[in-house]
N, C-alpha and C positions, 0 to 999 in steps of 0.2 A: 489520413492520420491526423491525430489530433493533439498536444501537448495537454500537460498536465502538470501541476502540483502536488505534491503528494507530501503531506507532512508527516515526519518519522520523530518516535518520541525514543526516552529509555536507552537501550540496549541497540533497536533497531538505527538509530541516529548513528550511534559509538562503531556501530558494524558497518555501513554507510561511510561514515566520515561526513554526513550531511545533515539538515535541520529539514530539507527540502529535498527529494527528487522528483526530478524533471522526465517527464516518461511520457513516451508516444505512443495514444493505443487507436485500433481500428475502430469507424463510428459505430455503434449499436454495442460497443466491450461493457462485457460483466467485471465485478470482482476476481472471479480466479482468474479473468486473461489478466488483469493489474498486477496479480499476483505474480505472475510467469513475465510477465514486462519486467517487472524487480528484480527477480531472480536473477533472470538474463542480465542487465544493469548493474546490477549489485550481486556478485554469485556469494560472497559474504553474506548475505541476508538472507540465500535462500534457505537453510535449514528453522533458520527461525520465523520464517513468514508460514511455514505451516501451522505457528502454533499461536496466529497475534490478529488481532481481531483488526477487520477494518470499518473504519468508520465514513458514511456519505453521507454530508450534510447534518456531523454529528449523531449518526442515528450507526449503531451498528450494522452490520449488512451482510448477507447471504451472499455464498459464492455466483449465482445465477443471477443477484439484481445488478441491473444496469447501473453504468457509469455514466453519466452525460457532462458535456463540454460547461465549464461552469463548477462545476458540484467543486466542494471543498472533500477533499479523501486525505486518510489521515489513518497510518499501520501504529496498533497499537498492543504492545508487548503483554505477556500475562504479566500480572503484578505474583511476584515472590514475597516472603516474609515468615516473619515467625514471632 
């Protein structure tokens, strides 16, 4: 297992109560296991992690692409407005 940063912005931070979670995932994890780390971690987060993009190394990301040890990841809420 491997630790992680995971920057939480918006709504997802407020849900959290964090700026930062700290999340263990197995070596070769995709986005959706990151996603299922959070949930479990945070279960306040999990209905809204279906709907919020994440970002690896700033670049938005597929539930299937790799996470590796290093990468900056970062859950990012849909933006509302009117």
């Amino acid at each position: 297992m491997t630790g992680y940063a995971v920057y939480l912005f918006a709504a997802a931070r407020e849900l959290a109560d964090t700026e930062v979670a700290r999340i263990e995932l197995p070596a070769n994890a995709t986005v959706d296991q990151l996603r299922v780390a959070l949930s479990r971690q945070y279960p306040r987060l999990a209905s809204l992690l279906k709907r919020c993009a994440i970002a690896v190394n700033h670049d938005f990301a597929e539930g299937t692409d790799p996470v590796q040890p290093g990468d900056e990841l970062a859950v990012i809420p849909p933006v509302s407005g009117g």
